[in-house]
Structures are given as structure tokens and as C-alpha cells.
N, C-alpha and C positions, 0 to 999 in steps of 0.2 A: 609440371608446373614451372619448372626451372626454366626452360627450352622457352615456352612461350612466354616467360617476362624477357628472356634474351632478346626473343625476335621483338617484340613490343619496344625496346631498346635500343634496340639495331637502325628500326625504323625510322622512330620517332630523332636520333641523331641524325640520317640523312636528311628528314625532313629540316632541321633546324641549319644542315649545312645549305641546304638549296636554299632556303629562304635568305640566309646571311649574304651568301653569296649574290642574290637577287639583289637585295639592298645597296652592297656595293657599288653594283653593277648602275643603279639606278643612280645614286652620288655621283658618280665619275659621268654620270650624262648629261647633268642639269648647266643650265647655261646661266651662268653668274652673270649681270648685270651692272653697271656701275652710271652714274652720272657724268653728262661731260663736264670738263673742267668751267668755273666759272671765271670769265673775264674780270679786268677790275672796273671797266665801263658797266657791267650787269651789275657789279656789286654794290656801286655806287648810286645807281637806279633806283634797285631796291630798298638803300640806308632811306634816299629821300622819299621813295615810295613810303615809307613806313611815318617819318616825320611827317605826311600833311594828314 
């Protein structure tokens, strides 16, 4: 009984390191995104845009 809650044990930690690891693996991939910077000619567009 001993043996096989070891191995049950054993297992179940590999599996938890693969999957952690996967996770990682998958963060360090993702490709962040930003907006471009906005002008002050857009920004002023948009104040009057909003005013009519």
C-alpha cells in the first residue's frame, strides 16, 4: 500500500511540473500589444469631437 501511494505521488508531482512548466512556457510567448502614441493634433480632434 505504501509503494503505490509513492508511485501515485511521484506521478502526480511530474505531472504538476509539466503542466507549470507549460504555463510558463506559454507567458514568455504571448505577444503584448500597446497603442500608438497619440498626437496632440488627434487629441484635440477628439476634445471637439466630443463637444458637438
Amino acid at each position: 500500500m505504501v509503494m503505490w501511494s509513492l508511485v501515485v505521488s511521484m506521478i502526480l508531482t511530474v505531472l504538476i511540473l509539466l503542466l507549470t512548466l507549460l504555463t510558463i512556457q506559454k507567458g514568455y510567448g504571448y505577444k503584448h500589444t500597446i497603442d500608438p502614441p497619440v498626437t496632440k493634433e488627434e487629441k484635440q480632434e477628439e476634445v471637439e469631437d466630443d463637444l458637438r
